[in-house]
Structure formats: C-alpha cells, structure tokens
C-alpha positions in Angstrom: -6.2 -16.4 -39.9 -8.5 -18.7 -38.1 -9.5 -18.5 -34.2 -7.7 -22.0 -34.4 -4.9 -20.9 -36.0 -4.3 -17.4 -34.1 -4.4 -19.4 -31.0 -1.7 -21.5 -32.3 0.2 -18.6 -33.1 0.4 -16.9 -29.8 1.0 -20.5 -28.0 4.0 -20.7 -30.2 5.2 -17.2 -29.1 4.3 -17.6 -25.7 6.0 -20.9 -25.1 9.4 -18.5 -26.5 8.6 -15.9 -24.5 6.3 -16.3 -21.4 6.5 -13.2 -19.9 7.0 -10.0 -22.5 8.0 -6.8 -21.4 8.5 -3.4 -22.9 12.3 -3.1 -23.4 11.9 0.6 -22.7 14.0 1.3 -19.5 11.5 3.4 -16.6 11.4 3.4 -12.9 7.6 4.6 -12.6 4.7 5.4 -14.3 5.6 8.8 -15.3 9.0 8.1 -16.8 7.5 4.8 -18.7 5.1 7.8 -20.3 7.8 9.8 -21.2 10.1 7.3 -22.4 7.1 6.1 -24.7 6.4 9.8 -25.7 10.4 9.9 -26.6 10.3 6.9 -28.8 8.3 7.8 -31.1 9.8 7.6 -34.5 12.8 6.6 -33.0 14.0 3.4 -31.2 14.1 2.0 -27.9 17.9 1.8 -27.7 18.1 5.2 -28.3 15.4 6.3 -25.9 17.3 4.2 -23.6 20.6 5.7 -23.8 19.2 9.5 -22.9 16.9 8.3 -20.2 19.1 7.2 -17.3 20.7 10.4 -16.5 17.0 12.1 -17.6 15.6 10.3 -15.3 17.9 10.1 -12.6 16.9 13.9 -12.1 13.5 13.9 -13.6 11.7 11.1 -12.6 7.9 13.1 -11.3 5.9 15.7 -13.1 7.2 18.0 -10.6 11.0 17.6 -11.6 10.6 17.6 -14.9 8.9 21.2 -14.6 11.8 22.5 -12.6 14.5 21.6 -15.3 12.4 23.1 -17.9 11.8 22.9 -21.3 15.3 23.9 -22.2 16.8 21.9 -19.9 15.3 18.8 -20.9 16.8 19.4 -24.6 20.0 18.4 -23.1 19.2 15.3 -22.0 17.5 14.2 -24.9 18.7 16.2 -27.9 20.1 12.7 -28.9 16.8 11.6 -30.1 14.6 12.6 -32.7 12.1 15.1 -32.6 13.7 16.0 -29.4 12.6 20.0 -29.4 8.9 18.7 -30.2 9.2 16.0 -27.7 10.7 18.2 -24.8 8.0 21.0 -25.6 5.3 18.2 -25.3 6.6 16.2 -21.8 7.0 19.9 -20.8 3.5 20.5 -21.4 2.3 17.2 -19.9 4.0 17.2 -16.6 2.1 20.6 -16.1 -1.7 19.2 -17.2 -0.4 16.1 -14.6 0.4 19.1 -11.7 -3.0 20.7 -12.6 -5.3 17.9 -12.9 -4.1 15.2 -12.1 -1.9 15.5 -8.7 0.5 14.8 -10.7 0.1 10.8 -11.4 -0.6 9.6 -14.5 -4.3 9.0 -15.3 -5.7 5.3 -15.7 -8.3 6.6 -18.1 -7.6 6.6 -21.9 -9.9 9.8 -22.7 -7.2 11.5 -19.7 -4.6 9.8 -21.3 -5.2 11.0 -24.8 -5.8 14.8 -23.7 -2.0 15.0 -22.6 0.5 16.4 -25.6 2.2 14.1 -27.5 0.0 11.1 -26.7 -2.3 9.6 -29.3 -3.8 6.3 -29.0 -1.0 4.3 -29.7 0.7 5.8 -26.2 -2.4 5.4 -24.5 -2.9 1.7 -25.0 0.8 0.8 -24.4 0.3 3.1 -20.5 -3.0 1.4 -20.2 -1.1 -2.1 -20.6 2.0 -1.6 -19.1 1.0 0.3 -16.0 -2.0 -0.1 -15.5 -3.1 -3.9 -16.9 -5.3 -3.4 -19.6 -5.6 -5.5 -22.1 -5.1 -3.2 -24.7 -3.2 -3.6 -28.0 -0.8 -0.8 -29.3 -0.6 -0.7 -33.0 3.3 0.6 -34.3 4.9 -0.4 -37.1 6.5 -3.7 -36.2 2.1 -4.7 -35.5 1.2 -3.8 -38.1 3.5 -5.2 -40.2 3.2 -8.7 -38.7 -0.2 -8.2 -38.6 -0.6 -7.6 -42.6 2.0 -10.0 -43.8 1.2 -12.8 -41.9 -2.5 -13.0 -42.5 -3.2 -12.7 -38.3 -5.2 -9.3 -39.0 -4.6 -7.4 -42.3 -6.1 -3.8 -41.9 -5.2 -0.9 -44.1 -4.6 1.2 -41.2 -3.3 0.9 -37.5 -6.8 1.4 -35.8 -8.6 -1.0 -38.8 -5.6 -3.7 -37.5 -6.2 -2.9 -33.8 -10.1 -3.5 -34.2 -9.3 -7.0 -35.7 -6.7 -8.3 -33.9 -9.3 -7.3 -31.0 -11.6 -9.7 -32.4 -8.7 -12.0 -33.4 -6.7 -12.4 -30.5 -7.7 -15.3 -28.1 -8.4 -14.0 -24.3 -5.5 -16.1 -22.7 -3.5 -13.9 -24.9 -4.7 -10.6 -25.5 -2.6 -8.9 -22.5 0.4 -10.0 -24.0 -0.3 -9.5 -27.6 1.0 -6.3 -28.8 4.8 -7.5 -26.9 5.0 -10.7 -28.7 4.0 -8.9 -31.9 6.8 -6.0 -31.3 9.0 -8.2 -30.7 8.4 -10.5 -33.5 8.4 -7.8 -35.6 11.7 -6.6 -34.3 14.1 -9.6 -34.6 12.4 -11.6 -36.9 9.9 -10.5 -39.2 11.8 -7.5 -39.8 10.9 -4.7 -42.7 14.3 -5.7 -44.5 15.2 -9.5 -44.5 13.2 -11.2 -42.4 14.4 -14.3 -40.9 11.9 -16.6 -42.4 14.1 -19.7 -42.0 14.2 -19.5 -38.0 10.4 -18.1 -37.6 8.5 -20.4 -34.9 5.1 -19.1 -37.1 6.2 -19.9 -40.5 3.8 -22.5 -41.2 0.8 -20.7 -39.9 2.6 -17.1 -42.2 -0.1 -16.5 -45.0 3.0 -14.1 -46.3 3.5 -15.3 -50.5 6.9 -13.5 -50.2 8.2 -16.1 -47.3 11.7 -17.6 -47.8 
C-alpha cells in the first residue's frame, strides 16, 4: 500500500472511530497489565468477565501477592491458561514489589523482563498507559495487515517494523486499536464482512467479496 493510500486508510477509520480504546476493562496501570497478560490466547470478553471481582480485591502488586498464587486461580480459572497466567502475575507483582515500588515500569526492556510479557504486552502498556506510539502486533494486525496489502510481513515483528514505516504520524498512536478492531468485527478470520468494509476499495485482498 502506498503512503497515499495508508493515509487514506486510517482517515477512513478514524472518521468511524475517533477515539479507540482497548475494550479491556482496568482501573489502573497494574490491572490493565494483568488484564493484557490474561488475554492472551483468549478474548477480551472473557478476560472481562473474571476481572471485576479480581480486581475489586486485587487491584496493586501488593494485593495480588496477598491472595496468592492459589488464590488468584479462583478468580480466573475461567480463562485459559489460567494456572500459567496466575503463576506468572504472581511472579510479576513480586519483581514490581522488589524493583519497581511496585508501579509498573515505563521502559520496554523493564517491561519485557516481567513474566508473561513479551513484546506484544509491552507495546500495548507502552501505548495504553503510558502514550507511546507503539504498535502491538496480535492476530487480528496481522491479519489485516497481510490481507489487505497495508503491511504484509511473514511474521508479527517483520509486520510491526513495516507498518512502522507505513503508518502516517497523525496516526500511528492510534493504529494498532483501529486495526484490532477492524480485525475483530469486520475483517474477521471466518467471513469477513467485505460488503460493509469502509477500506474495501483501498483492500489489495484477491479473496474480497
């Protein structure tokens, strides 16, 4: 895709949707980190449902230590992953105590240290809370990104390196939330609504309805 035409492409999905957000449900930075760690091959809604009452007694490192590993089972064994998951926020919410005074690091080297966070986490923290202009690479990105022609990589960091290049500055904080959400209601995996896409004409996809 063109600079011309990627600029195009986020006008149209800005003028839909001016003002993103995560639909992950958190009241600070530390439960937005582990409601991203919790979604993880799972989906929002679900993280969603187990959060409230997770977080409505866990909502700082500290907390989170005192209900423990086994505690936190219970409010998440809903979830996939969830022994993995509780063994890592477990794990994290002590390296927070210990080096960090227990706030959540605006540093992606920091970021990527703590259990259960790769890149992908990192960039979504260092957009969400803390205003980078980061792009986070899941599934729903990279599958707009490859079957529309805006950045085909084979790979999430080879699509997150173009889509740096491609993206247009007025854009870029925004980015990876329009592409989610794209990817989520309308250029789904399994039939995608091609006939209702604001981007069809600029969609280099052959297989487009």
């Amino acid at each position: 895709m063109t600079p011309m035409q990627a600029a195009r492409f986020f006008s149209i999905l800005q003028k839909a949707n001016p003002a993103p957000e995560t639909e992950l449900v958190y009241t600070n930075t530390f439960t937005l980190l582990v409601a991203v760690v919790l979604s993880a091959q799972a989906t929002d809604k679900g993280v969603n449902k187990a959060t409230p009452r997770l977080f409505g007694v866990a909502d700082t490192p500290e907390k989170m230590l005192k209900i423990g590993e086994e505690g936190l089972r219970e409010y998440i064994k809903s979830i996939g992953l969830f022994n993995t998951k509780a063994k890592n926020i477990i794990a994290l919410s002590e390296i927070l105590m210990r080096r960090h005074g227990g706030s959540v690091p605006d540093d992606r080297a920091a970021l990527e240290e703590l259990p259960g966070v790769g890149r992908k986490t990192a960039n979504i923290m260092l957009n969400i809370a803390f205003g980078h202009d980061t792009i986070a690479v899941d599934t729903h990105v990279f599958r707009v990104a490859n079957r529309t022609g805006l950045a085909p990589g084979k790979n999430p960091g080879e699509v997150e390196s173009k889509l740096e290049k491609t993206v247009p500055e007025p854009y870029r904080h925004n980015a990876h939330h329009w592409l989610i959400l794209h990817g989520r209601y309308i250029c789904k995996a399994q039939n995608p609504a091609c006939p209702t896409c604001p981007v069809r004409d600029l969609c280099a996809w052959p297989e487009k309805k």
